[in-house]
C-alpha positions in Angstrom: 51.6 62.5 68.0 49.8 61.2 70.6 49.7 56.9 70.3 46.1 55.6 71.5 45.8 52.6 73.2 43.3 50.4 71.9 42.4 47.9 74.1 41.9 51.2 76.6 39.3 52.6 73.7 37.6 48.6 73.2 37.1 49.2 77.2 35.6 52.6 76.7 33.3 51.1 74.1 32.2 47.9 76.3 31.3 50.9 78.7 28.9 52.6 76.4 27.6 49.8 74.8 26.7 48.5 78.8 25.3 51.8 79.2 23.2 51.4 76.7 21.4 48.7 77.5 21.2 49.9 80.8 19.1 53.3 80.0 17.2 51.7 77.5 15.6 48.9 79.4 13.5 51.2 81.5 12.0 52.2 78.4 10.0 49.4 78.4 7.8 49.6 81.3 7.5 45.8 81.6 11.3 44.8 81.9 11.9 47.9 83.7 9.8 46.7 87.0 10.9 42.5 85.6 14.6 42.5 84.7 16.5 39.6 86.4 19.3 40.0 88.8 21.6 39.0 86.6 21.0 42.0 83.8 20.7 44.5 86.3 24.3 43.0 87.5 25.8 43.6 83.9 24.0 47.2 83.7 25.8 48.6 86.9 29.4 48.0 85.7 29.7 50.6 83.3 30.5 53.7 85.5 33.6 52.1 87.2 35.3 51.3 83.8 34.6 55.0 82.5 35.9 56.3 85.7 38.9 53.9 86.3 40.0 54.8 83.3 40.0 58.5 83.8 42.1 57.5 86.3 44.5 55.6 84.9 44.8 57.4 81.8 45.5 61.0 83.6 48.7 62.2 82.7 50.0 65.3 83.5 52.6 65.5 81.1 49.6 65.3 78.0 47.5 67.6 80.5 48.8 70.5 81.8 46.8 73.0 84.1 45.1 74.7 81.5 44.7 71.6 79.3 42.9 69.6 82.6 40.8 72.9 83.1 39.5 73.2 79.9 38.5 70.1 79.9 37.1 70.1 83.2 34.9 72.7 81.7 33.6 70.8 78.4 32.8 68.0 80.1 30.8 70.0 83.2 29.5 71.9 80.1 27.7 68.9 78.6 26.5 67.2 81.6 25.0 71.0 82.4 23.4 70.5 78.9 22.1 67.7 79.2 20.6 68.3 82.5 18.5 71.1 81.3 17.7 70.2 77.4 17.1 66.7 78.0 16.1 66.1 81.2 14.3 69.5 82.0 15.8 69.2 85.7 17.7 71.6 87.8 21.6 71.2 86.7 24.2 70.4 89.1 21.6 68.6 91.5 21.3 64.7 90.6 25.4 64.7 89.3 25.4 62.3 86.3 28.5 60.6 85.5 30.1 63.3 83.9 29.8 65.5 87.1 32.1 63.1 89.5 34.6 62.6 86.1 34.9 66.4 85.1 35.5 66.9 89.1 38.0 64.3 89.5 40.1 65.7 86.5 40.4 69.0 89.0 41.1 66.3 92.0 43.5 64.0 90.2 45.9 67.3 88.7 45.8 68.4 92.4 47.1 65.4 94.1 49.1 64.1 91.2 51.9 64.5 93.7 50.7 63.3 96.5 53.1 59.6 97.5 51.5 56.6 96.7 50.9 55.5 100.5 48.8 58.8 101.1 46.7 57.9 98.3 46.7 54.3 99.3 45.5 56.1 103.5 42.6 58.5 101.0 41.2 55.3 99.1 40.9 53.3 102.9 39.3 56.6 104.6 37.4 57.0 101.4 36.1 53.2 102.0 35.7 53.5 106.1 33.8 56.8 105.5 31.2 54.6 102.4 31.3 52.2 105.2 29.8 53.9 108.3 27.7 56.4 105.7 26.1 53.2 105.2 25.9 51.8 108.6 24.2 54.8 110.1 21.3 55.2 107.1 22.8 58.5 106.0 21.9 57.4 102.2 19.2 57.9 100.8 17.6 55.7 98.8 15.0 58.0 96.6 16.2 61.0 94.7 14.2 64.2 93.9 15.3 65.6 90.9 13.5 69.1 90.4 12.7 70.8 87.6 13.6 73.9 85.9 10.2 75.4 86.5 10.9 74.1 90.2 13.7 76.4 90.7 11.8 78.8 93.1 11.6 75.8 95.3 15.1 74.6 95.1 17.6 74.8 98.2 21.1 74.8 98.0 21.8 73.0 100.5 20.6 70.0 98.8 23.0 70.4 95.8 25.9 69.8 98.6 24.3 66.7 100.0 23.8 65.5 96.8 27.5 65.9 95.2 28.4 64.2 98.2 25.9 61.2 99.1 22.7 61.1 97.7 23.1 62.3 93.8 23.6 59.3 90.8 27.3 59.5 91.3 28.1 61.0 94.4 31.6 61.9 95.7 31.2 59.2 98.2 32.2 56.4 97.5 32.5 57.4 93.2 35.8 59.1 93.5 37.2 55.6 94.6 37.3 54.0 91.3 39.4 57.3 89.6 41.4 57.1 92.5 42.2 53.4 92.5 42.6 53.9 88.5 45.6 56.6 89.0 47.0 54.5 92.1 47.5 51.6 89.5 49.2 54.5 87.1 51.7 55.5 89.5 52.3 51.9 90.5 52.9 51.1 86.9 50.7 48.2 87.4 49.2 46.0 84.2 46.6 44.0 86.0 47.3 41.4 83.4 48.3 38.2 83.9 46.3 34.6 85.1 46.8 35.0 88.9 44.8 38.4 88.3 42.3 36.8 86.1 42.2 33.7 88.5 41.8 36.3 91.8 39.4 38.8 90.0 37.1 36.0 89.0 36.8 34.6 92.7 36.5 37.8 94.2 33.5 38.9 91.1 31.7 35.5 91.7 31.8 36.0 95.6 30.5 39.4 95.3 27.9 38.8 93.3 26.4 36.1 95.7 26.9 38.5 98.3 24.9 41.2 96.0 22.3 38.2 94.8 21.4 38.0 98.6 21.4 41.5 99.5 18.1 43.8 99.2 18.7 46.1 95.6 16.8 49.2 95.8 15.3 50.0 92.2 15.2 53.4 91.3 13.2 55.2 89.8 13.9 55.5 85.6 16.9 53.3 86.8 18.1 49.3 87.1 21.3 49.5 88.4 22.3 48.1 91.5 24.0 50.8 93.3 21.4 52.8 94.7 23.5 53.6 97.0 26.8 51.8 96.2 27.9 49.8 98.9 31.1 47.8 99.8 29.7 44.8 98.2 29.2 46.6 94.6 32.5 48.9 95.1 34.7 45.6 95.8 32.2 43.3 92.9 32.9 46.2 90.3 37.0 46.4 91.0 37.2 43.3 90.2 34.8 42.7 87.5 37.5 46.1 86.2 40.2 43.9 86.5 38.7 40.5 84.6 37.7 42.7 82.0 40.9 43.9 81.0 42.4 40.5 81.3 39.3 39.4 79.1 40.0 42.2 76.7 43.8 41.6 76.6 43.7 38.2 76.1 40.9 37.8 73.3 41.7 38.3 69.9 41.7 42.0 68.6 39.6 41.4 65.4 36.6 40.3 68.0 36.5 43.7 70.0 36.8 46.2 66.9 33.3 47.2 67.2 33.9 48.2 70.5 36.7 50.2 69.6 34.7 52.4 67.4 32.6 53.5 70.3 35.6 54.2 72.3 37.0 56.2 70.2 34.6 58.8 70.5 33.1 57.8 73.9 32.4 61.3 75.0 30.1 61.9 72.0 28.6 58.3 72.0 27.7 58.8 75.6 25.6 62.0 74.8 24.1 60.1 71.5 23.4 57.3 73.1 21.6 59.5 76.3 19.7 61.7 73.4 18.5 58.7 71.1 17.5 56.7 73.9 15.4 59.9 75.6 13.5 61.3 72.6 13.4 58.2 70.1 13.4 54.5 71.8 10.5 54.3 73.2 8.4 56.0 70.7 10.3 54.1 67.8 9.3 51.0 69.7 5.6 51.6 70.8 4.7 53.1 67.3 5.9 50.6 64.9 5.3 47.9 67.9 9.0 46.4 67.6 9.8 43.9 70.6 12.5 45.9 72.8 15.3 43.1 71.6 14.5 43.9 67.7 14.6 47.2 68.9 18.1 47.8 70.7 20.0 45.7 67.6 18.4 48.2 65.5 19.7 51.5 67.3 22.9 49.7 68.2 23.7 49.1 64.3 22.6 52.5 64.0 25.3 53.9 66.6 27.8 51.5 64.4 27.0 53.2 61.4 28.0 56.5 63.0 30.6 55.4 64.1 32.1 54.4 60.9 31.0 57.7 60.1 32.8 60.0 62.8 35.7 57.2 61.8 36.1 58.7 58.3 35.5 61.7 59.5 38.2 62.1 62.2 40.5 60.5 59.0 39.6 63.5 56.4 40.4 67.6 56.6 37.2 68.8 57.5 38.4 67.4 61.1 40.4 70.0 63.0 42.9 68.0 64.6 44.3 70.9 66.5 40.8 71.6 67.4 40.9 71.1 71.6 37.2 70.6 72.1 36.5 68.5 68.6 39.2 66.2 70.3 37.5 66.0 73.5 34.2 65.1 72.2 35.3 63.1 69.6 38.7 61.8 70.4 42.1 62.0 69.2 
């Protein structure tokens, strides 16, 4: 039986819980245009923790070929479906998250080989190639996601660039942080200890100057600060990955447990949280005129009481444990 680590899931669940936050502010058309640097800081660090994970968690010996392809395919599944029944856009265009993590499950089984100096060479070229993407203005800053009714209008060609540079989550420079994740694996590196802590803090506190002084794009429906990520956000959220773990090894356990729950099941939280926030925040708080504060610590105790739910749940027989896909969603 397979042992969770759960300090990994109490990461997974800081992750969603950051998420949150971050899709749910531009629901309020005020903070969404007034949010301070320092929030829109704390919103963009969710996506390297998922994806360093993924990373650092792959194992070939839990997932064989057909286990890493099937899951490949739920999780390119969902994105797909969320695409087109939530957001009523043209699916694998834009590449949310779960595009660039359902492709690097493919990546990861096919260079799980590869010595640890070539994939030490990839994550540099990786960085050099971010680097002079940047320099010559090949990102774009705006992104034209196009409807389903818009398909008669849509060009392939733009799905490439897309995947590549210009979608939420492009290849370049996304894959860095999975990458950088399994590196660590094969290392058999903790990250844990004070001179880490000590380093990561420097290096997070330097970084965010640097990004405090820089010009952040906003997005459209977005406040995160890498619109396009840069070296400054790729090198700010390593090491905001590494004081985090210290953070979370070091604190006691009792304190995180709430972030656990969400971890757990962080696939499914990640589409409830995307789903709640789409149909049901904003009308929930326009309707009943609830200040957005009152009303994020009302859905977030909401999303605690289903996770106590899917908790018991996972515990009883109605669970199929032997169920593939009920344990990707929903954890093992």
């Amino acid at each position: 039986m397979l042992i969770r680590d759960e300090k990994i899931d109490v990461l997974r669940g800081i992750a969603i819980s950051i998420m949150f936050l971050a899709h749910s502010l531009p629901c309020d058309d005020f903070l969404a245009h007034t949010t301070n640097f320092y929030l829109r800081l704390i919103c963009s660090l969710a996506a390297p923790i998922f994806l360093f994970l993924v990373g650092s968690n792959f194992s070939t010996k839990s997932l064989n070929f057909k286990n890493t392809f099937k899951r490949f395919l739920i999780t390119i599944l969902i994105a797909k479906t969320i695409d087109v029944f939530l957001w009523g856009i043209i699916p694998f265009y834009s590449f949310d998250v779960l595009y660039i993590i359902s492709l690097t499950l493919i990546i990861l089984y096919l260079i799980h080989n590869l010595k640890e100096s070539i994939l030490m060479i990839s994550i540099l070229v990786i960085i050099l190639i971010t680097f002079c993407f940047h320099y010559c203005g090949i990102y774009e800053e705006l992104l034209f996601e196009p409807k389903i009714s818009d398909l008669k209008d849509f060009h392939s060609i733009s799905l490439f660039k897309n995947l590549f540079l210009n979608g939420w989550f492009p290849i370049f420079p996304w894959i860095i942080f999975p990458l950088i994740g399994f590196l660590v694996k094969k290392r058999k590196l903790t990250l844990i200890g004070f001179n880490y802590f000590v380093i990561s803090l420097i290096l997070f506190v330097f970084t965010t100057i640097l990004k405090f002084n820089e010009t952040n794009y906003l997005r459209e429906e977005a406040i995160e600060l890498f619109y396009p990520a840069n070296l400054t956000y790729i090198f700010l959220a390593i090491s905001f990955i590494v004081l985090i773990k210290n953070i979370v090894h070091f604190l006691p356990f009792e304190k995180l447990k709430i972030f656990q729950l969400f971890g757990r099941a962080s696939l499914f939280f990640y589409v409830f949280h995307l789903t709640m926030v789409h149909l049901f925040f904003r009308k929930f708080s326009e309707n009943l005129e609830i200040h957005f504060i009152n009303t994020f610590i009302l859905f977030f105790l909401f999303f605690l009481v289903v996770a106590l739910i899917i908790n018991q749940f996972k515990k009883s027989k109605l669970f199929l444990k032997d169920n593939f896909i009920l344990k990707t969603i929903f954890g093992y």
